[in-house]
C-alpha positions as CSV (number, residue, x, y, z in Angstrom):
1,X,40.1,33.9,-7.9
2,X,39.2,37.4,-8.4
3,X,37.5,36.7,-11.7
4,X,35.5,34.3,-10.2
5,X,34.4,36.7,-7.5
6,X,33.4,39.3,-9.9
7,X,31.1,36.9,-11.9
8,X,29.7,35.7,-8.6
9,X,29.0,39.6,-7.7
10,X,27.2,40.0,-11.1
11,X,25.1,36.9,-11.0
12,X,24.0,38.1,-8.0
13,X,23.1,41.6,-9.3
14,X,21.4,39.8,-12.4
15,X,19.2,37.6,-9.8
16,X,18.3,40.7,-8.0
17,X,17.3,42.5,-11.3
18,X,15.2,39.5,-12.2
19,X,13.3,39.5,-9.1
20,X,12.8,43.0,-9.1
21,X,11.2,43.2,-12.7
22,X,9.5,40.1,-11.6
23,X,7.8,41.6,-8.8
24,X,6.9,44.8,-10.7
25,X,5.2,42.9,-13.2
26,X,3.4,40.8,-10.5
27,X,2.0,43.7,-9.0
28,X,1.0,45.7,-12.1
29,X,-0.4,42.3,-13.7
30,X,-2.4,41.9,-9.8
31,X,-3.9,45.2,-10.0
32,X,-4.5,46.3,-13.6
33,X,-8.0,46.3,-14.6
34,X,-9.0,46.9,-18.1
35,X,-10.3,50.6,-19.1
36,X,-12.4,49.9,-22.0
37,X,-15.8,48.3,-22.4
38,X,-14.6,45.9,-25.2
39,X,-15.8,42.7,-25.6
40,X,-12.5,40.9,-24.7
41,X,-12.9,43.3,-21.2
42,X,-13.5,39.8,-19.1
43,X,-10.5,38.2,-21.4
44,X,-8.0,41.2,-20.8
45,X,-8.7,41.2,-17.4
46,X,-7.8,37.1,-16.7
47,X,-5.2,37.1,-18.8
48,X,-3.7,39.8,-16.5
49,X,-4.5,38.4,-13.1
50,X,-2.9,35.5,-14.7
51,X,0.2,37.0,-15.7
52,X,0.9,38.7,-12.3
53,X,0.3,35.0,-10.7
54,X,2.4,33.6,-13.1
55,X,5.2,36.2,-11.7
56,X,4.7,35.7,-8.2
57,X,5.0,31.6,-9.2
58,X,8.1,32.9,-10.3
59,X,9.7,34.8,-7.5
60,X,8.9,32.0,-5.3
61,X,10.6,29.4,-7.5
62,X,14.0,31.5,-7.6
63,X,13.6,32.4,-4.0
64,X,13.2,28.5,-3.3
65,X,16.6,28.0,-5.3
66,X,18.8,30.4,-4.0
67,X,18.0,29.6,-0.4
């Protein structure tokens, strides 16, 4: 019983981890905006919005579950 507790405890840790990295890489991917005048500029920029989406799909999905 007590091992069972103690991997329930670190799941549980593990989640939060997860959702914390999640959410730090949702809000860097949300607001980071290239610094460069590159031609990929337009691409970098997308692709970063869509990341940081991607992240918040993410959180909500693992919210959804655990609730």
């Amino acid at each position: 019983m007590k091992q069972t507790a103690n991997a329930t405890a670190t799941s549980r840790a593990l989640e939060r981890v997860l959702l914390w990295v999640l959410g730090l890489v949702a809000v860097v991917g949300i607001f980071a905006v290239p610094d460069d005048d590159s031609a990929h500029w337009l691409t970098i920029l997308v692709t970063t919005k869509v990341v940081g989406i991607a992240a918040l799909w993410a959180i909500e999905r693992k919210l959804k579950s655990t609730i």
